[in-house]
TIMI-506785 format. One line per 3 residues: number of its first residue (from 1); for each residue x, y, z of C-alpha. Coordinates in Angstrom, 2 decimals, padded with zeros to 5 digits, m for minus. Each point is the difference from the previous one (the first is absolute). Layout:
N
NUM	X Y Z | ...
# end
This chain:
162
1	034.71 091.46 127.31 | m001.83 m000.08 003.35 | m002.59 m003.14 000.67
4	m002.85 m000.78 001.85 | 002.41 m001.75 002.76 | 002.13 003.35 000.10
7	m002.73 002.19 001.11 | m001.59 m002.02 002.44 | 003.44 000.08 002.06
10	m000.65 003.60 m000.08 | m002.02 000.05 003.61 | m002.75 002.88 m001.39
13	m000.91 m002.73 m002.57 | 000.55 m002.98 002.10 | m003.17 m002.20 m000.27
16	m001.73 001.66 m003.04 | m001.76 m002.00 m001.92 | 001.73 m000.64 m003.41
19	m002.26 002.12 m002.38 | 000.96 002.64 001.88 | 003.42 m000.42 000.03
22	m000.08 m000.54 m003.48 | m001.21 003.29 m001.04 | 002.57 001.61 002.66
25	002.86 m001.43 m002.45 | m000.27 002.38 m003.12 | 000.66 002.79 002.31
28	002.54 m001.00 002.69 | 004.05 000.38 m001.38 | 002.67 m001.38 001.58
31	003.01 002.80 000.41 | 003.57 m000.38 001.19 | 001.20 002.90 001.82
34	003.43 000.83 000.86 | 001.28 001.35 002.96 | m000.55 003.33 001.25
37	m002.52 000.77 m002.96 | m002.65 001.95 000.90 | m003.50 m001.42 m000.79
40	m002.31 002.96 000.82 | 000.17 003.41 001.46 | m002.17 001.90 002.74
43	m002.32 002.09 m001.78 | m000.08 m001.56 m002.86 | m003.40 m001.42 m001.72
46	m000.65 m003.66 000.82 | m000.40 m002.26 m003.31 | 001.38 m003.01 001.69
49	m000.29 m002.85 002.47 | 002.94 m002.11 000.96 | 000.53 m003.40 001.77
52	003.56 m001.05 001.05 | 000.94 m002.82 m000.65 | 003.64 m000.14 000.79
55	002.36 002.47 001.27 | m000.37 002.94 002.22 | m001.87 003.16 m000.88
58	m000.05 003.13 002.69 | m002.76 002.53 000.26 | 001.02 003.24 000.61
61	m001.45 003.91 000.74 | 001.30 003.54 000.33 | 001.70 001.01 003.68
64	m000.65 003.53 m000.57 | 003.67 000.73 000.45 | 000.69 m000.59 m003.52
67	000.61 m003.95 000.74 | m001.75 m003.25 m000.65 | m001.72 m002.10 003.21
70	m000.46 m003.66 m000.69 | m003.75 m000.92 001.75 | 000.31 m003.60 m001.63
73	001.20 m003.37 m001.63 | m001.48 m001.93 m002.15 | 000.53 m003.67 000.16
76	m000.61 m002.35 m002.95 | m003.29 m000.84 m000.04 | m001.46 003.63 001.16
79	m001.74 002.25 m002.14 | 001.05 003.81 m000.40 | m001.43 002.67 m001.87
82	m003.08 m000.17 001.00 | m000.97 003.92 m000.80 | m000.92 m001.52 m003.75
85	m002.65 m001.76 001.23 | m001.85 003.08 002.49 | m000.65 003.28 m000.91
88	001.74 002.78 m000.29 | 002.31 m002.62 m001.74 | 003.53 001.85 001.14
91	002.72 m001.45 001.74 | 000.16 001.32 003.34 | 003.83 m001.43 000.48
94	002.39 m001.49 m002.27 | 001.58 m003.24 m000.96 | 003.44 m000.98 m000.81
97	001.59 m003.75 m000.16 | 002.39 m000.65 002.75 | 001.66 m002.86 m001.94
100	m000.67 m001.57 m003.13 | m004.10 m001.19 m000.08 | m002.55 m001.53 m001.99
103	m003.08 001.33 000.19 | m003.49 m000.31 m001.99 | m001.24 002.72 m001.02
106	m003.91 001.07 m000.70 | m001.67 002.90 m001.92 | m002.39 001.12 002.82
109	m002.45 000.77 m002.57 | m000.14 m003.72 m001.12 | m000.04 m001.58 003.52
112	m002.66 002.59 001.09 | m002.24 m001.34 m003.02 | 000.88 m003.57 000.60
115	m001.33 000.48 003.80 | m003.44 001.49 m001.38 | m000.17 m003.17 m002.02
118	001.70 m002.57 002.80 | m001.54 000.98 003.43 | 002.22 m002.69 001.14
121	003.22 001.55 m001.21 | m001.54 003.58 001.80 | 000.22 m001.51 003.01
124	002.92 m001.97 m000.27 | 001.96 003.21 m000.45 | m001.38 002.27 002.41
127	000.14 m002.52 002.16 | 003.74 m000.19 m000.59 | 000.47 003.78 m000.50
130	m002.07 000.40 003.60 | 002.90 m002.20 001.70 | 002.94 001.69 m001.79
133	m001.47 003.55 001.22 | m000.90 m001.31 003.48 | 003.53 m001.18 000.07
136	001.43 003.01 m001.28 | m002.26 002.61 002.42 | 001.41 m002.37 003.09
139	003.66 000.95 m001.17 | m001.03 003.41 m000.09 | m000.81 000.12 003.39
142	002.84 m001.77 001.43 | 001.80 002.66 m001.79 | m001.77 002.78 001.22
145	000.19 m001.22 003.33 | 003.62 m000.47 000.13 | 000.15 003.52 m001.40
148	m001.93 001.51 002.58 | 001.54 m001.62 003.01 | 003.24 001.06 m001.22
151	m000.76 003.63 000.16 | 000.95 002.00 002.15 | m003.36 001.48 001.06
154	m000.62 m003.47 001.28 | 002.58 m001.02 002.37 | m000.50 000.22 003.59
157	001.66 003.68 001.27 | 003.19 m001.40 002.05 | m001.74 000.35 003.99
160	003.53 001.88 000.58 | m000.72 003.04 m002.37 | m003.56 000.60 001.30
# end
């Protein structure tokens, strides 16, 4: 069973006061997840939140060429998921565990009503969601960059062919 001094490790709940954190509890699991298991799929409809809180979860989307592109890692500690908690409430990539993980899991249904109630939590978890996405749009970039320079309609024509 999780506890008051669990959750506030969790950095989104860091610093709550404890009624708050109290009514999180009835609604937050604990799950162990083995390697390799898939945790959610692109597309799918978003019911859940999830915190890591040990192990190594990748995020994932379609190439295009019938592959899989990883755009991130989660790190224990970091929230993922987040499409259960804004609308249109679908995954837009999907999540598998690297190794075996723990990770709490939340109905986004309950946390969304707990945030109504708990301004505090609200802002607590945006606040952490903002940073994770932040983080994740700045990997993104790097990637996009690194794609573009590589291309070929970007090099520099060799001065001996012109």
């Amino acid at each position: 069973m999780l506890s008051v001094r669990m959750l506030n490790r969790i950095p989104a709940f860091r610093g709550l006061d404890d009624e708050s954190v109290q009514d999180l509890l009835p609604v937050v699991n604990r799950v162990e997840i083995a390697a390799y298991q898939p945790i959610f799929q692109e597309d799918e409809d978003a019911k859940k939140i999830y915190f890591l809180e040990s192990g190594k979860v990748i995020i994932s989307i379609r190439d295009g060429a019938g592959g899989r592109k990883t755009v991130s890692v989660v790190r224990p500690g970091e929230c993922f998921g987040r499409s259960a908690l804004v609308p249109p409430f679908v995954f837009g990539a999907s999540a598998h565990a690297q190794e075996p993980s723990e990770v709490d899991v939340i109905d986004g249904d309950a946390l969304r009503l707990r945030m109504r109630k708990h301004p505090d939590l609200a802002w607590s978890v945006f606040e952490a969601l903002a940073a994770t996405i932040a983080e994740r749009l700045a990997g993104t970039r790097v990637q996009l960059l690194t794609a573009t320079l590589a291309s070929p309609l970007h090099r520099k024509p060799d001065p001996r062919h012109i």
